[in-house]
N, C-alpha and C positions, 0 to 999 in steps of 0.2 A: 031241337034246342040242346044247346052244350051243357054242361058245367065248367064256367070258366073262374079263372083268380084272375085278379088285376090291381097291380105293384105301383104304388104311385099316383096321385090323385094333386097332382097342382094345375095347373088352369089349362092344361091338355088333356093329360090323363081323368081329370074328374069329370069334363062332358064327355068322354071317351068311354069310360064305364057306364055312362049312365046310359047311353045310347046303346049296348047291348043291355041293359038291365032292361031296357023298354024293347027292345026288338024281345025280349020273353028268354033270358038266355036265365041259368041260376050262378050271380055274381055273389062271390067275396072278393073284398077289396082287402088292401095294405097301403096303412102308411107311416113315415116312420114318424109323424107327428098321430097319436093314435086317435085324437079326438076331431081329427079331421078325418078319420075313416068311420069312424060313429057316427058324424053329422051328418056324411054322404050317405049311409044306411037308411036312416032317418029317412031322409029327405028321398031315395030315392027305392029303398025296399034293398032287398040284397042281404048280407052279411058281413060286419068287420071282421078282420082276423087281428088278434097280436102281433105276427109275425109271417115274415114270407112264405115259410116251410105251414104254417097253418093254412094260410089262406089257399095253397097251391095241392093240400092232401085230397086226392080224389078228382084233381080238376081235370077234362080233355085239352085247356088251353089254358095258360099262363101267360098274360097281359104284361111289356114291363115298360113307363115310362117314369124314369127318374133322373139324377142330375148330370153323371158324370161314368167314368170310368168305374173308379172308386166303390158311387153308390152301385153301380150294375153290379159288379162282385159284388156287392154286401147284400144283396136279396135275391143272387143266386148261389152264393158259395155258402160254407161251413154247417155246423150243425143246424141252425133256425132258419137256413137260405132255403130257397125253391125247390130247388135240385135233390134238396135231400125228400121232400114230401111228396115227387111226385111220385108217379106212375110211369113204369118200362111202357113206353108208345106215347107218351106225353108230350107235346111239344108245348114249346116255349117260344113268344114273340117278343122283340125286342123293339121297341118303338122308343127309344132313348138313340139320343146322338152322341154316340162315342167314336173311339179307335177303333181303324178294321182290325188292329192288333188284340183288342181285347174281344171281340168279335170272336176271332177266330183259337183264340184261348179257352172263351165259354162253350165253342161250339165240340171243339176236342172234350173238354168234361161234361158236356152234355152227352154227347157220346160214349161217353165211359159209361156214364148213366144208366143206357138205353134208352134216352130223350133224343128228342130233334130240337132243334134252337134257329131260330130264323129273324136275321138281322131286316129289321122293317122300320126306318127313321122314318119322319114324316115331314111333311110341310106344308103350310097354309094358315099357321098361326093358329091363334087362340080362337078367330073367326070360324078360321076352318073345322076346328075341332067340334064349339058348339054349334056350327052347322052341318057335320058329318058330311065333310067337304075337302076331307085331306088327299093329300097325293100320298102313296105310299112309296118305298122305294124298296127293294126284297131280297137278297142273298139268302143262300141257303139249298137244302136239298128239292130238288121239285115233288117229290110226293107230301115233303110235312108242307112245303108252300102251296100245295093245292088244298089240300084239309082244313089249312088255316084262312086259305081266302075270303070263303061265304063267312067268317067274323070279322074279317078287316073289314070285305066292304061293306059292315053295316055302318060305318063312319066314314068313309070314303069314298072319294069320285073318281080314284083312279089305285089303282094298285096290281105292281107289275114286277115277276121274278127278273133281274138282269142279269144273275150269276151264281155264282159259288158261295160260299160264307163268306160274307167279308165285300160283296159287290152293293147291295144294297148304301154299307155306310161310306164307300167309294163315292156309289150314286149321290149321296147326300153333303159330300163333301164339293161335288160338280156344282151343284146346288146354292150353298153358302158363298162359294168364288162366283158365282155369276149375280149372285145377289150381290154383293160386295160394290162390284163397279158400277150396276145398277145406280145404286142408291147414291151411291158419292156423286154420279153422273146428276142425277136426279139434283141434288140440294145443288150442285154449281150452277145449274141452270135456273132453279127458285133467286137463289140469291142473286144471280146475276142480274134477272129482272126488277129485283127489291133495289139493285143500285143504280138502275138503270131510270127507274119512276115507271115502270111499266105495273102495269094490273094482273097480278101473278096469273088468278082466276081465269083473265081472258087470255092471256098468252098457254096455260094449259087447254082452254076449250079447242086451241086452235092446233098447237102440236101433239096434241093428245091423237089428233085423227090423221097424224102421218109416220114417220117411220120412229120419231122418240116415242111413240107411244107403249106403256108396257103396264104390268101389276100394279108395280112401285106407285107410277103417276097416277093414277086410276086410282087407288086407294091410301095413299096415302097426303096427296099433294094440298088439299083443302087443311088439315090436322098441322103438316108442316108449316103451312102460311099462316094458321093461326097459333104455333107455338105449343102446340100438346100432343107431347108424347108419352101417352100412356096406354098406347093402342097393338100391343104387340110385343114381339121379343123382344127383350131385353139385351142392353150393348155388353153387360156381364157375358152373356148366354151366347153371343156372337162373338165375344172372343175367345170365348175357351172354343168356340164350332172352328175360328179360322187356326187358330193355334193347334187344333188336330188337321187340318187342312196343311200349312207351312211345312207343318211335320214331317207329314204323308209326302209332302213335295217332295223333302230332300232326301228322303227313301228312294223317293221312284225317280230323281231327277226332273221331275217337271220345274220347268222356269212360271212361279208367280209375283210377278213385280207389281201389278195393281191390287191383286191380294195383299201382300205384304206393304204393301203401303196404306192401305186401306185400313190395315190391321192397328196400323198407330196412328191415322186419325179418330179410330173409334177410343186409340188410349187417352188420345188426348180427350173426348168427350168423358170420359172416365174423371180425369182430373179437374174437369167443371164442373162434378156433382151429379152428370150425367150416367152412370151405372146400371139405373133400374128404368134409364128412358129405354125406349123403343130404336131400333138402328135407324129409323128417317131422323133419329135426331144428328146426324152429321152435319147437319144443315146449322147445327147452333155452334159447331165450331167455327165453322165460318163469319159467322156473325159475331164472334167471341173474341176473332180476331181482328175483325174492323170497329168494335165494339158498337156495331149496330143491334137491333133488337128484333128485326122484324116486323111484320107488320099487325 
């Protein structure tokens, strides 16, 4: 068993640490709300830290999921960050969706360090998380991503190096763009049926078992038809993911025209009040503008 730290505890990160605090590992936690790293303690055994560079003195792994670019630097850089508390052979996991640009910025000062740093986004949602059910996705050197694996997968059902620094949140960016057209694909076909006088339910039981069938319908399509989205990522959290996506495009030249269009039907649910719904809420755009309701 490790001694590990882990940076960030919202509704990912806090089944996430707790799922090694229960496989027998010795967890400190960080958060930058501090009395939500007290209550996780509490409730789960462990240790709060103050701070990043506290929670990470001594650790053989350093856990990070938090919001943004921004947050990743501020609980690995300067005097209180990570970076400074650890230990030369320390690595560092990165389970935050950011830029492969900052990615491979942290990986360079990790390096200065004598730390490894290894970009590991996830996905499977909030389900996945508190059912230690996620997919991993990996950049970074292969000896700190071998060391690090037996902790990832004790939350995970799949977890897999693709590259260099910076492949992993590649990987994760492939991920968000295929989600993207899913989903939109998904709600024109709900609402289609909703105008059509069809029975959502049974027109799902039926194309569900041919070739539309995918995640999205499977777990989401029941929650959509009854109107609640509260089961999942956030359309905030998917646009700042496709907005690093667009990014990346026009760096590397990839053409995303259903990303990029996708990207402003989610704004427009933004300006319905829709923000802190879940992305199958695209479907209430649609309905927003025939000013139908659902059913």
């Amino acid at each position: 068993m490790a001694k590990l730290a882990f940076l960030g505890l919202g509704v990912m990160g806090g089944p996430m640490a707790g799922h090694l605090q229960k496989a027998g590992h010795e967890v400190t936690v960080y958060n930058r709300t501090a009395s939500k790293a007290q209550d996780w303690a509490k409730s789960h055994g462990g240790q709060a830290a103050a701070t990043p560079r506290a929670a990470a003195e001594g650790a053989d792994f350093v856990m990070a999921c938090v919001g943004n670019d921004d947050d990743l630097r501020s609980v690995c850089l300067g005097e209180n960050g990570a970076f400074a508390g650890m230990n030369a052979g320390a690595i560092f996991v990165d389970h935050t969706t950011v830029s492969a640009a900052v990615t491979r910025e942290l990986y360079t000062a990790a390096d200065a360090a004598q730390i490894s740093f290894v970009d590991a986004p996830i996905s499977g949602g909030q389900a996945g998380a508190e059912n230690a059910q996620l997919s991993i996705m990996c950049g970074g050197d292969q000896g700190a991503f071998d060391r690090a694996l037996p902790v990832m997968e004790v939350y995970s059902k799949i977890c897999r190096r693709i590259g260099d620094s910076g492949a992993g949140q590649m990987t994760k960016m492939c991920n968000q763009i295929a989600i993207a057209g899913v989903v939109q694909g998904l709600s024109e076909a709900l609402h289609f049926a909703e105008k059509a006088g069809l029975d959502g339910r049974a027109v799902v039981e039926v194309i569900s078992q041919g070739a539309a069938g995918s995640w999205q319908m499977a777990n989401r399509y029941e929650t959509m038809l009854d109107n609640e989205f509260d089961h999942g990522f956030a359309v905030d959290w998917m646009r700042k993911d496709l907005g690093i996506c667009l990014d990346t495009a026009d760096e590397t030249g990839a053409s995303l025209p259903i990303t990029a269009l996708v990207d402003q039907f989610y704004k427009d649910v933004q300006k319905i009040g829709g923000g802190r719904w879940d992305t199958s809420s695209l479907i209430q755009r649609l309905r927003a503008l025939d000013g139908s309701t659902g059913t």
